[in-house]
N, C-alpha and C positions, 0 to 999 in steps of 0.2 A: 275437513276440519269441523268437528261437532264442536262448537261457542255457541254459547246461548248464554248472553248479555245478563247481567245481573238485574232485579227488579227496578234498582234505587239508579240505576242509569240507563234510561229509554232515551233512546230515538239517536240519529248519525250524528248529530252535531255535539251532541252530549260526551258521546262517545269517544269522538275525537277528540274535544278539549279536557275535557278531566283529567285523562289516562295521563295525556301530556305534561299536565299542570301538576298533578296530586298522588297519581298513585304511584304503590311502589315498585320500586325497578328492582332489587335486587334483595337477598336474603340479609346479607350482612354488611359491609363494608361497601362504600363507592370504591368503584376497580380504579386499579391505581394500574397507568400508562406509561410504558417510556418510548418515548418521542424519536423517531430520525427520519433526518432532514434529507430526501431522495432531488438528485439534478436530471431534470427532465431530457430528453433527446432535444428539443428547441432551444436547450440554455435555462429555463425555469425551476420551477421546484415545487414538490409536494409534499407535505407532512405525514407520515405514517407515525399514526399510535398504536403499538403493542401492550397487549395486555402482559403483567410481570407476570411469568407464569414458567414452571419446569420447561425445557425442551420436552414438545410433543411428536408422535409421529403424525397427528394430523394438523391443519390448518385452516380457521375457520377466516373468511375474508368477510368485512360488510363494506359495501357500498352506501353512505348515507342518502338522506333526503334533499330537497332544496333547501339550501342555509343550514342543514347539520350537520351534523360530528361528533367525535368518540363522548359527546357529554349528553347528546341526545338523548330521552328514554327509550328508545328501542335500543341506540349502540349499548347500552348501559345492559340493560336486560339479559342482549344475545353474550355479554360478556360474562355475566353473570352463567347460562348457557353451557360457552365454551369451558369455565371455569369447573365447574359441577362435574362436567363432563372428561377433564382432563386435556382439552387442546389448549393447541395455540390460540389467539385468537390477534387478527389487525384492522384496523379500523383505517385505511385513506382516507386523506380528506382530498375532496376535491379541491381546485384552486381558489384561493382565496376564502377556504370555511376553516381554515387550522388556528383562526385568529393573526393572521400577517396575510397582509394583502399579496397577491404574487406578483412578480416582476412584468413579466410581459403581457400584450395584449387580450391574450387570449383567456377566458375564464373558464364555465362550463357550461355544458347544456344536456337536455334531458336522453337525447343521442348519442353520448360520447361516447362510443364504442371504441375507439381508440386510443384512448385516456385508459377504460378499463383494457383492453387488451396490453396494453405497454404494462400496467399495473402490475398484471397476473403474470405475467410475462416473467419477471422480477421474480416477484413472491416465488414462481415456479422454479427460476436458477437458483435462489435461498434457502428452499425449504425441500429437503431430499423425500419428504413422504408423501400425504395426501393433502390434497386441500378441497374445502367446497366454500363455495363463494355465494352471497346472499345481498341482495342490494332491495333497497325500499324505496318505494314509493318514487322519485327520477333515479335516484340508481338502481331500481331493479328494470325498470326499464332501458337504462344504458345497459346492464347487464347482459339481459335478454337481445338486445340488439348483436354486443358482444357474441353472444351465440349463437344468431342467426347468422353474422358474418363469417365464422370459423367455421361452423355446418363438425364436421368429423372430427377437423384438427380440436375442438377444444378438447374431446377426451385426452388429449395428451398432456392436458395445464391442469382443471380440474376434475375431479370425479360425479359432481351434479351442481345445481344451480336453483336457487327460489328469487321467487320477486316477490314483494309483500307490499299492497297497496300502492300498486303501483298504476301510472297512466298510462295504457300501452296504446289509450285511443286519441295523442293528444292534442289532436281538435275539438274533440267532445271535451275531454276535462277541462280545458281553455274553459270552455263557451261556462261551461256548469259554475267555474269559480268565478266568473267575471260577472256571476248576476247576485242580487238577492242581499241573502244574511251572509252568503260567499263572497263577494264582493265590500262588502262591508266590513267581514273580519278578518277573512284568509287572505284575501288581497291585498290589503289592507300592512297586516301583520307582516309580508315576504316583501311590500317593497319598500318596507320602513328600514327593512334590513339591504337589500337590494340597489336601491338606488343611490344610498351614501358609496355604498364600493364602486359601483358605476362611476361615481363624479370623482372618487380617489382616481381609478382605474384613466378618467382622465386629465385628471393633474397629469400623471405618469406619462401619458401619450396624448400631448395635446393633438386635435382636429379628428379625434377618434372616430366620434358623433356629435349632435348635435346637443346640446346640454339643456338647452330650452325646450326642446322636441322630449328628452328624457325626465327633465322634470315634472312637464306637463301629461306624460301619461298617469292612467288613469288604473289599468287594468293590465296583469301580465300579457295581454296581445298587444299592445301597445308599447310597453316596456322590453317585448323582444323585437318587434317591428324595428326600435332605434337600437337596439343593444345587445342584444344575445343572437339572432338572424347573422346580422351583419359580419360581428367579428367572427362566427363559426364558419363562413363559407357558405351560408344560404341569402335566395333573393331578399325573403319580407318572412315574418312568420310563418304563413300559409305555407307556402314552402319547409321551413323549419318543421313546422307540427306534422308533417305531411312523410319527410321524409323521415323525417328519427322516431316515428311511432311502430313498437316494437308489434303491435296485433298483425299487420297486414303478412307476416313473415313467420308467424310461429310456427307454421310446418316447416321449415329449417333446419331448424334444431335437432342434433341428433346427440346430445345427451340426455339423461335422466334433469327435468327441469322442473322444479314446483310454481305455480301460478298462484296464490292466494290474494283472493281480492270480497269486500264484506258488500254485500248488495246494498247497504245503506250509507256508503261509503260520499260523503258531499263531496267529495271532490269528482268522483270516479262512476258515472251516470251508469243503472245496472243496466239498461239497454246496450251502452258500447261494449261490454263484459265479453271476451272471447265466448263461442261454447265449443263444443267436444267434437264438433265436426272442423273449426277452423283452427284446428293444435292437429297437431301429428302424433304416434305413439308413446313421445319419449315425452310429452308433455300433459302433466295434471294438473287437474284444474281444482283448485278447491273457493266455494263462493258460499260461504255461511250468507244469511241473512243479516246478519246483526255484526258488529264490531266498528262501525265508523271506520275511520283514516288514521291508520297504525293505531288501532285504541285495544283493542280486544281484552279490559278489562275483565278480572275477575274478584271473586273473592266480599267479603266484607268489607263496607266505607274504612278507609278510603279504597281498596281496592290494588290488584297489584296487575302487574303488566307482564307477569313471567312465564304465562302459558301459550302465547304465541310463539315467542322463541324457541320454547321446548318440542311445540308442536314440529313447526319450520324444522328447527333442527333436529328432531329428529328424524325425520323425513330426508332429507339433508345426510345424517348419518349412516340412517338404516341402507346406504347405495354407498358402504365401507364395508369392505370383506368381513374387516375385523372384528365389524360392528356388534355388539350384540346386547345393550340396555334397552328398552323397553321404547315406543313408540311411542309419545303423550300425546292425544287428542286434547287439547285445553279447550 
């Protein structure tokens, strides 16, 4: 991915937060969703937003980040994207990001490979043509887990897979956000959101955790230590970050799978950054310098956010027989 950072926005943190905040997502109109309401194998339920869009033969899936959804400016973007492009396009939310808290225990976590397999699963009895699935930053890492688990069978659900700043190391991302001007804003920021659903999550299910223990943490490793660890089936975090960290497995994979990750990326330290010998063939790696954490503005202040998607997706497309528009390096 040839990005190279516009002048009026240097360095990772810049990058990350503007793009989020200010710049544009989309050519014309916010994409307009309709909503249904899927009942989980446990008894629960997840929110799928579909973009209003013709029946396509293909189907574009995004996985969001921590705390987003179909309003995020990346899902916005890749919608934008799918649109231009002529797919379908759905946005899962994970539990409890569709705006309604979900019903049972369980939430999500940056692992859930199982959550995305059940997902695609679906999407794949619904939709008789193609689909390629694209997850950010924890969902491209659940994603990618996703892929590591099915090894061959996924060619049979989608045709290829990206992850876009994603943590695939996530004990190193931990540690990176828990210190600093990270600690202070992004941590900051995920458990203002975070810990209100937690303490709902325990109205719901009194004796869950410990409420004192969750209030007083301080830092996401602390916050999954009482909370996210526990209810998924793992001992303490360490464990948690240990086993759902998609790097240790990326030779697994045996579909065509994109890797995009920006070496300046605050969340995502460029020393833990896979290289080209710890990926197998079916896996690319692309590592601009420049773009922060999903930011990879462009363009003139304020700046627009629509050439990663294009990128992604077309990358993404170009692994479609059918395929044949043009490959955009943003």
């Amino acid at each position: 991915m040839n990005y190279v950072a516009p002048k009026w926005l240097p360095g990772g943190n810049l990058q990350t937060i503007w793009p989020a905040l200010y710049s544009r997502r989309v050519l014309g109109a916010t994409p307009l969703y309709r909503r249904e309401r899927w009942s989980t194998p446990d008894g629960d339920f997840i929110d799928v937003d579909f973009l209003q869009a013709p029946p396509s033969q293909t189907l574009l899936v995004m996985f969001h980040g921590l705390e987003g959804s179909s309003a995020s400016h990346y899902a916005q973007a890749f919608a934008e994207f799918a649109r231009v492009q002529g797919f379908n396009y759905a946005v899962p939310h994970f539990r409890g990001c569709s705006g309604e808290l979900n019903h049972g225990p369980r939430a999500y976590h940056s692992g859930d490979f199982e959550e995305i397999g059940w997902i695609l699963a679906r999407m794949r009895e619904q939709h008789a043509g193609s689909i390629l699935a694209v997850g950010v930053s924890l969902g491209g890492n659940a994603l990618l887990r996703w892929a590591e688990e099915m090894g061959s069978q996924a060619a049979s659900v989608v045709s290829a897979v990206a992850s876009v700043s994603s943590p695939l190391d996530l004990a190193a991302s931990g540690r990176a956000i828990g210190r600093g001007f990270n600690r202070l804003v992004y941590t900051r920021q995920f458990l203002n959101t975070m810990k209100p659903k937690a303490l709902q999550k325990l109205a719901q299910h009194p004796g869950l955790f410990d409420a004192q223990a969750l209030r007083a943490a301080r830092d996401l490793y602390e916050f999954d230590n009482v909370f996210t660890a526990p209810l998924h089936g793992f001992k303490n975090t360490d464990d948690y970050w240990h086993r759902a960290s998609a790097k240790p497995h990326l030779r697994q994979i045996r579909i065509p799978a994109l890797v995009v990750n920006a070496r300046n990326d605050p969340f995502v330290p460029a020393w833990s950054l896979p290289r080209q010998k710890d990926v197998g063939h079916w896996v690319t790696l692309w590592q601009p310098a420049h773009g922060g954490h999903v930011g990879f503005a462009q363009g003139r202040l304020p700046g627009h956010v629509r050439s990663m998607p294009q990128a992604v997706g077309g990358w993404l497309a170009s692994h479609l027989s059918t395929f044949s528009a043009p490959l955009i390096h943003g």
